[in-house]
C-alpha positions, 0 to 999 in steps of 0.5 A: 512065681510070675503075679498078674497084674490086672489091667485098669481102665484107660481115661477114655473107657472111663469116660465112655462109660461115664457117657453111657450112664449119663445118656441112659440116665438122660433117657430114663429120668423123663420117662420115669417123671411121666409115668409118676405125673401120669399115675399122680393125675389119676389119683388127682381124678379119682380123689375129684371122682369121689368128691363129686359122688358125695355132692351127688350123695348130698343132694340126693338126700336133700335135694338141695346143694351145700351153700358154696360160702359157709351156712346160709345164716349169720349171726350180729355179736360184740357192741360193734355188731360185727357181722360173723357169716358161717362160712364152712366150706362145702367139702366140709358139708360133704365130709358124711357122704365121703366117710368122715362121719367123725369129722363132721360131728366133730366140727361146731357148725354152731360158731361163727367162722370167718377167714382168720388167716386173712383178716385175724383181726375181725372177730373170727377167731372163735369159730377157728378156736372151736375147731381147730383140732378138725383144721388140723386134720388131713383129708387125703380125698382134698389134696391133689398129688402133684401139688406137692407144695408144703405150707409152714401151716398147722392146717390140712390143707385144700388143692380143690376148690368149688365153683362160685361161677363167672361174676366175680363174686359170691353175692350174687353167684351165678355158679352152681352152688348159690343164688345170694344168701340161698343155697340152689337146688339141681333144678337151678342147673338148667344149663345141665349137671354134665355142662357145669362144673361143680369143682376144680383144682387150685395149687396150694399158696407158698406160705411164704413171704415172696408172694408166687404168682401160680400160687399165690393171690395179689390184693388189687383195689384200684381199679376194681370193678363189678364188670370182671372183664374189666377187674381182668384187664386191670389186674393184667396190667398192674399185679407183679410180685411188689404188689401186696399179696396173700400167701396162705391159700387152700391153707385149710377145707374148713373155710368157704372163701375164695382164698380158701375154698372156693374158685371162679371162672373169671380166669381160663385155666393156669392163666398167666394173670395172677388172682387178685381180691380187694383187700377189704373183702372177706373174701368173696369177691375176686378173680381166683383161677383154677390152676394145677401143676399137671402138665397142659390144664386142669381136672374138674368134676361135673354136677353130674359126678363126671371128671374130665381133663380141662386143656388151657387152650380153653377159650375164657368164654367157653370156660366161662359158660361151664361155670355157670349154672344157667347161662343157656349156652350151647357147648360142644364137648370138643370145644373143651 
């Protein structure tokens, strides 16, 4: 009896189909990465949606805005009289109107919190101690999709920020949450609820020891200045990855701090300046941008609870008139 023997492929239809595979592959991988950035990108939105429905909720119910760092009061402890500022965060003021009743009443707003994770030596662990377990907790409305970067930090963690406005710091803020120690109300906003940006995004820092410069902040003292422009300047031209840094941002939503929390618009978007703070400063004072991993810009939510896609070609003052709350400029819609 005769065997067929089969006949096996030859080196170039290996290789053929090899190349068939690859250029496929090579056509398909990018379409399958726009299409999960784009469905990431409308998760991002619709979780900025839903936090700005809540500040509507919130000011609706008491015709104020939540104070953007912390409680509008402190409190004098020890022999040293340090000052403790209540800084709970704005998402944490909005927890109610976004279906976390538990979790509000869970959080001891009757304890001093400072930023432990920046300075952990001034006193401030004991408002962190009292809410740990609420630290601890994942909001799932605070964290964007896309930034995907997972710190080594037993936190739940903040891609969004709350805008302090465009001077470079909480005391005074010309943004829409604060006026000083006060907490402004929607009138303030003469520029216009829909013309004011209320949040934004801010990628997560790398937790790591080598500071990054998309994500991470640089401590910058000399040079600094009350003019931000100038600070701006400075920063662009000493900040590298040898500078002193902070690598534990949006760490947590509890905290109301810059390093934390809360955002300006010192910076355009994704700016290629990295953020810089003073070192001694809590902190509230320093150019902190808004920066995402979506590809071309940034989502932000309005006062009036509207979320639109900010490009980085941006100009600094046109981003600078929408973080103000009462600039009295004239932005047209196309300009951003």
């Amino acid at each position: 009896m005769k065997r067929k023997v089969g006949r096996g492929f030859t080196l170039v239809e290996a290789l053929t189909v090899v190349g068939v595979v690859g250029l496929l592959a090579g056509l398909t991988l990018p379409a399958v990465q726009r299409a999960r950035e784009a469905a990431a990108r409308v998760a991002c939105s619709n979780n900025l949606r839903q936090i700005g429905l809540a500040l509507n909720a919130y000011t609706a119910a008491l015709d104020r805005m939540p104070l953007g760092v912390g409680l509008p009061n402190r409190k004098q402890v020890g022999p040293d009289r340090i000052v403790l500022f209540k800084q709970y965060s704005v998402f944490a003021q909005l927890l109610p109107h976004l279906e976390r009743r538990a979790l509000f009443d869970a959080t001891n707003f009757d304890v001093g919190l400072n930023d432990f994770l920046m300075h952990p030596g001034r006193g401030a662990t004991a408002g962190i101690e009292a809410n740990r377990t609420v630290a601890a907790s994942t909001v799932a409305t605070f964290l964007c999709p896309s930034d995907a970067h997972l710190q080594p930090l037993d936190f739940g963690g903040c891609s969004y920020r709350a805008n302090l406005g465009a001077s470079g710091s909480a005391f005074p803020s010309d943004g829409p949450f604060m006026d000083g120690l006060r907490s402004t109300g929607p009138a303030a906003i003469t520029d216009g609820l829909s013309a004011t940006l209320a949040f934004s995004e801010k990628l997560r820092g790398s937790g790591g020891s080598r500071p990054h410069p998309r994500r991470d902040m640089y401590y910058m003292d000399a040079g600094w200045s009350h003019v931000p422009e100038r600070s701006y300047e400075t920063c662009s031209r000493s900040l590298n990855t040898d500078s002193r840094s902070f690598t534990k941002g949006g760490a947590t939503w509890l905290i109301g701090t810059l390093s934390q929390s809360c955002y300006n618009h010192v910076m355009a978007p994704n700016d290629p300046v990295p953020d810089c703070v003073q070192s001694r400063m809590v902190p509230v004072g320093g150019l902190v941008g808004a920066r995402s991993d979506h590809s071309g810009g940034v989502q932000g939510a309005f006062c009036d609870g509207s979320v639109r896609f900010i490009l980085n070609g941006v100009t600094r003052e046109v981003w600078k008139a929408l973080g103000t709350r009462a600039g009295g400029e004239l932005i047209e819609a196309s300009s951003f």
